[in-house]
C-alpha positions as a Markdown table, in Angstrom:
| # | Residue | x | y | z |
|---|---|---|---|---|
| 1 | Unk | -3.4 | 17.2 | -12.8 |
| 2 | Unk | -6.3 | 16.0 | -11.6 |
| 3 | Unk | -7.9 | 16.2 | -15.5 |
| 4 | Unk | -5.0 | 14.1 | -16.0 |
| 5 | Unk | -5.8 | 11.4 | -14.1 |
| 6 | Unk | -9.5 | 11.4 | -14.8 |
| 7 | Unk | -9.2 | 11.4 | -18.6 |
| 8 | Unk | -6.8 | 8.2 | -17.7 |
| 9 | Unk | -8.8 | 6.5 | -15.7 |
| 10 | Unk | -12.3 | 7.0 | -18.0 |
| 11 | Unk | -9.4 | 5.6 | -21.1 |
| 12 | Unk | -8.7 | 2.2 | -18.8 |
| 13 | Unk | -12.1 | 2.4 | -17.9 |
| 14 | Unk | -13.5 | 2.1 | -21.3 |
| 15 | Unk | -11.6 | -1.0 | -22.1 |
| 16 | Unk | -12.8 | -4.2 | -22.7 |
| 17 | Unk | -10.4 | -5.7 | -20.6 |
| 18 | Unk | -11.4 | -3.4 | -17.6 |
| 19 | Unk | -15.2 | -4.2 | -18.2 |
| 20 | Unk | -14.7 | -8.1 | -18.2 |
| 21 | Unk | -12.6 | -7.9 | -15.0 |
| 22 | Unk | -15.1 | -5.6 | -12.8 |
| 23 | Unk | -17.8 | -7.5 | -14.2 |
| 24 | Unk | -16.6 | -11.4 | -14.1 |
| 25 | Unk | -18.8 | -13.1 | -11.8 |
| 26 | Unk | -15.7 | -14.3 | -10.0 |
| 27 | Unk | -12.2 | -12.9 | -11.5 |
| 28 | Unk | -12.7 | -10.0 | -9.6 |
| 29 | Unk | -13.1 | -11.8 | -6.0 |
| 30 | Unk | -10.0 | -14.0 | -6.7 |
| 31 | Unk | -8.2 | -10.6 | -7.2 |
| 32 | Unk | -9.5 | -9.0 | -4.5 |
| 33 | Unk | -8.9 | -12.1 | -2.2 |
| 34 | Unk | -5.5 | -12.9 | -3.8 |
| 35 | Unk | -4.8 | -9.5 | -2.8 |
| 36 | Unk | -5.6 | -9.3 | 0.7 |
| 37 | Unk | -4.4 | -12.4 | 1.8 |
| 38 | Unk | -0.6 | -11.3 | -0.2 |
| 39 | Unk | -1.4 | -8.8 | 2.1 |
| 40 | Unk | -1.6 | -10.4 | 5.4 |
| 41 | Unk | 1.6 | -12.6 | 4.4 |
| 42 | Unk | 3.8 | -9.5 | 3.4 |
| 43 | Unk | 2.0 | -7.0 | 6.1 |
| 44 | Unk | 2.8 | -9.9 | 8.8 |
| 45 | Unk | 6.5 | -10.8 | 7.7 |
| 46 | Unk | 7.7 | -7.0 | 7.4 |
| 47 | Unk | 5.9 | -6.6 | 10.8 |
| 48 | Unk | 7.8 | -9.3 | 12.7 |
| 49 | Unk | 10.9 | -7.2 | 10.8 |
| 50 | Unk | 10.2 | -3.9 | 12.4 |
| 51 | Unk | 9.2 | -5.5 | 15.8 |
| 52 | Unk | 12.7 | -7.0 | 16.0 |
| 53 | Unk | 14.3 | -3.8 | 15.2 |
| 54 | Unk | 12.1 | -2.6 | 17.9 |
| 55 | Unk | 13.7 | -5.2 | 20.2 |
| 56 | Unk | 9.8 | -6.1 | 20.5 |
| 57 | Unk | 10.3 | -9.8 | 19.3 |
| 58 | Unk | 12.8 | -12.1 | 18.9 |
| 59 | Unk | 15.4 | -10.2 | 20.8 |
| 60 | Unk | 17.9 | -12.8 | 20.8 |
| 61 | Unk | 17.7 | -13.7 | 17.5 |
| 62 | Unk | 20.1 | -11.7 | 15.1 |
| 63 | Unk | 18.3 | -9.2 | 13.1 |
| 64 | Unk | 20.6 | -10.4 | 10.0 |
| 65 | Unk | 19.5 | -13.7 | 10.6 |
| 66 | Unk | 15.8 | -12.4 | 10.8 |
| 67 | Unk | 15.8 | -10.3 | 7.9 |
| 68 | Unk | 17.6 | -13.1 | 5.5 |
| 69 | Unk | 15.1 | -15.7 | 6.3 |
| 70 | Unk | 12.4 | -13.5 | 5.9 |
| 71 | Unk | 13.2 | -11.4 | 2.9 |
| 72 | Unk | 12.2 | -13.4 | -0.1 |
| 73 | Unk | 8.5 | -14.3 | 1.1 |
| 74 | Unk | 8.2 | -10.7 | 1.8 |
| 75 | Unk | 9.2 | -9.7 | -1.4 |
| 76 | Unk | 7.5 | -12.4 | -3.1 |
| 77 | Unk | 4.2 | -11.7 | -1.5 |
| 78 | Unk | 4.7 | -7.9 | -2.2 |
| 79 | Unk | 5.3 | -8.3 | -5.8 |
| 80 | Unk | 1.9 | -10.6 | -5.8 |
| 81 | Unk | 0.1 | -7.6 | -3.6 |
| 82 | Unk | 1.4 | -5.1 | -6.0 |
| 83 | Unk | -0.2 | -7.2 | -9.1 |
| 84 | Unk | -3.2 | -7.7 | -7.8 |
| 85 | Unk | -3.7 | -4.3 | -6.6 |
| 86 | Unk | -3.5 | -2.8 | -10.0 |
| 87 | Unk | -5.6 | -5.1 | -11.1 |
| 88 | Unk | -8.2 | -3.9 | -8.5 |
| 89 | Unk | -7.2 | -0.1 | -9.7 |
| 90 | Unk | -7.7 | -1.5 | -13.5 |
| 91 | Unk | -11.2 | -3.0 | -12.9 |
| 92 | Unk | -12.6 | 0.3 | -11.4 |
| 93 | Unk | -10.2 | 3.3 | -12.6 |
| 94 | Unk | -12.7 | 6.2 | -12.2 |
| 95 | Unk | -14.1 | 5.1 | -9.0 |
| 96 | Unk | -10.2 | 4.3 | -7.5 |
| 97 | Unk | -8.7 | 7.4 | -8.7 |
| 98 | Unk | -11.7 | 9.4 | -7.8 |
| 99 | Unk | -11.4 | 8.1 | -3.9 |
| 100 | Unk | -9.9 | 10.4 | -1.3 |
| 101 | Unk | -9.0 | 7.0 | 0.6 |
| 102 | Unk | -7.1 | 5.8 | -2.6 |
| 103 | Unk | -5.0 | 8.8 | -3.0 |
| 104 | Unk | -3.5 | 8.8 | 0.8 |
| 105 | Unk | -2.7 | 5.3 | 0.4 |
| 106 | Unk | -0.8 | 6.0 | -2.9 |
| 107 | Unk | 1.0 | 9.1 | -1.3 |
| 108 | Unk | 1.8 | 6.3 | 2.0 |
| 109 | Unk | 2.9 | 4.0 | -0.6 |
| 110 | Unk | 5.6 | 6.3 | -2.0 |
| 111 | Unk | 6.7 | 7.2 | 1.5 |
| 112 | Unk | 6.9 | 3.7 | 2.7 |
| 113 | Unk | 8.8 | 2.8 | -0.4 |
| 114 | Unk | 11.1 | 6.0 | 0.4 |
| 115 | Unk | 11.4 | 4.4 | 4.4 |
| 116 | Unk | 12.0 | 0.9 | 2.7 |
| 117 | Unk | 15.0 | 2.2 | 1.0 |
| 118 | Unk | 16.2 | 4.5 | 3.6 |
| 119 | Unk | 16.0 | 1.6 | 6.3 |
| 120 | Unk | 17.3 | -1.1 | 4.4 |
| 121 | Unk | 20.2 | 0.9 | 3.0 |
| 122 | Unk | 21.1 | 2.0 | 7.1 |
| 123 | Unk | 20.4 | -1.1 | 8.3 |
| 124 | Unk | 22.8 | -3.1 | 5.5 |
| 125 | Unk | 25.6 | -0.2 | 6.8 |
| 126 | Unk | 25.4 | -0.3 | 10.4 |
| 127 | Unk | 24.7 | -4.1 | 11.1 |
| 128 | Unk | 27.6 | -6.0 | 11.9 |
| 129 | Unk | 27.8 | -3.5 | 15.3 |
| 130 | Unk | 24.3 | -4.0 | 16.4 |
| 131 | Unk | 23.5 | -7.2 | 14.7 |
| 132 | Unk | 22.9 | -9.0 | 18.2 |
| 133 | Unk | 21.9 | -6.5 | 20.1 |
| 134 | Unk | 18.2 | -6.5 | 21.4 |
| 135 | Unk | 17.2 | -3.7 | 19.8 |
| 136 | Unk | 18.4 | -1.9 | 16.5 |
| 137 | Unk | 20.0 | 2.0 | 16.2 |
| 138 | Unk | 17.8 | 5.0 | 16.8 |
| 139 | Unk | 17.3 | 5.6 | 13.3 |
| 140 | Unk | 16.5 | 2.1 | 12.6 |
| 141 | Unk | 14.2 | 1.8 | 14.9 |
| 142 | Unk | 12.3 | 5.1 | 13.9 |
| 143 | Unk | 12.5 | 3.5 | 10.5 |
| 144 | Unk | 10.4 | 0.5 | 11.7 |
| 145 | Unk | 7.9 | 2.8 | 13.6 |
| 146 | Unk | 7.3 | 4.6 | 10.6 |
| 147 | Unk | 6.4 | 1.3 | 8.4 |
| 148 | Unk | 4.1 | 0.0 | 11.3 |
| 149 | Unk | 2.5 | 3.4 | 11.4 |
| 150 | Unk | 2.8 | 4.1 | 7.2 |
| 151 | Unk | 1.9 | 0.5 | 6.8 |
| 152 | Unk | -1.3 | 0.3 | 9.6 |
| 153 | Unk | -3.0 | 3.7 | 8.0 |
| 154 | Unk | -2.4 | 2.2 | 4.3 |
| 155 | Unk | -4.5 | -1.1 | 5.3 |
| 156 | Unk | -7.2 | 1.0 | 6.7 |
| 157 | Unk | -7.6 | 3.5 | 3.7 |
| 158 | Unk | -7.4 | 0.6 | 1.0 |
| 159 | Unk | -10.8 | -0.9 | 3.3 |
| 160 | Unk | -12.0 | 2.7 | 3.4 |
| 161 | Unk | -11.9 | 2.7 | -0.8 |
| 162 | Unk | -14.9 | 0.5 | -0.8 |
| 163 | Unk | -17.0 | 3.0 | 1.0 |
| 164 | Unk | -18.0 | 6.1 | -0.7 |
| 165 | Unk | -18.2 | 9.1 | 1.6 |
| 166 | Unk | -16.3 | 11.3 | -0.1 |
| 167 | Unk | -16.9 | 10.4 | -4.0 |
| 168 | Unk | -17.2 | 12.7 | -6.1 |
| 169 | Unk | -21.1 | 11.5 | -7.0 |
| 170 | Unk | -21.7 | 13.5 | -3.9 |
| 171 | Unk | -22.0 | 17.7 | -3.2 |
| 172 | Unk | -19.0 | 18.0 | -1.3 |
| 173 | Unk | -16.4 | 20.9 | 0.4 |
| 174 | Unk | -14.1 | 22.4 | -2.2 |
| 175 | Unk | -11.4 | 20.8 | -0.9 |
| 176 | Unk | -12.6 | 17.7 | -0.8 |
| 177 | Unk | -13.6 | 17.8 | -4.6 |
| 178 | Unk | -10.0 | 18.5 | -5.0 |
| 179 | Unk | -8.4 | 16.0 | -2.7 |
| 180 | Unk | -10.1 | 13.6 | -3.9 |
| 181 | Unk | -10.0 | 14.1 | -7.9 |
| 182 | Unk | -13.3 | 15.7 | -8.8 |
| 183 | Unk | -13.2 | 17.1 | -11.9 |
| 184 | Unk | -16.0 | 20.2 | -13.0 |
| 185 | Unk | -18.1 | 18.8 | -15.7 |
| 186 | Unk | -17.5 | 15.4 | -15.3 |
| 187 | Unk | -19.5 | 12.6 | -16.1 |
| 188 | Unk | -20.8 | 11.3 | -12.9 |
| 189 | Unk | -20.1 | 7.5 | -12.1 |
């Protein structure tokens, strides 16, 4: 698998498109930029979310009312995040699929996407008995500790990507090399 992913990434790697985006003198920092501050808008709305469900904020506000208001410029700046992330992954494929940091936030991303569903979908069944309540159902509210945890370590791994501890450049553990994508033979970056 992890052949897999290197041959990929040295393929996107070797485009042209890939080259002029890494190497624009300002393309790349508009991404980057466009990415994080998508970030803080979607990160900051979904965490107001789970902090009502929490019964941390806004208690006397119905989560319904909440979640309605709020749903659309979550999703909007989500959809911009998402973009520009793989964007970011397209200007520097070997190096991003090579990263030990990269990889747990991918694996995060598929379980917060999993939580996403799974809280939404209880939420949308359960909320006309809780909807004023203070705080939200047990499993709701383990739903929203779970983004705020999922979400928090994703945000630190994606700064940890621009730092190269473990990269595969380096002699490292075995296990390492395998976490994080090294491939025997491979052209070093």
């Amino acid at each position: 698998m992890n052949e897999l992913i290197y041959n990929i990434a040295i393929w996107l790697d070797n485009t042209t498109y890939s080259t002029l985006l890494h190497e624009s003198y300002y393309m790349y920092n508009w991404v980057e930029s466009t990415h994080v501050l998508t970030l803080m808008v979607s990160l900051g709305i979904l965490f107001l979310i789970d902090l009502r469900m929490l019964g941390w904020a806004f208690p006397d506000v119905p989560a319904s009312k909440i979640a309605d208001r709020l749903n659309i410029p979550m999703l909007v700046g989500f959809t911009v995040m998402f973009i520009t992330g793989i964007l970011l992954f397209y200007a520097v494929p070997v190096r991003s699929a090579q990263s030990v940091w990269f990889r747990i936030k991918m694996v995060l991303l598929v379980a917060c996407a999993v939580n996403a569903y799974l809280f939404h979908k209880r939420m949308n069944e359960s909320v006309s008995s809780w909807d004023s309540d203070a705080k939200a159902p047990k499993r709701i509210r383990q739903g929203a500790m779970l983004s705020l945890g999922f979400w928090s370590i994703i945000v630190i791994c994606g700064r940890f990507i621009a730092y190269d501890w473990y990269d595969c450049q380096y002699d490292q553990s075995a296990f390492i090399d395998f976490v994080a994508g090294c491939v025997d033979g491979q052209t070093r970056f």
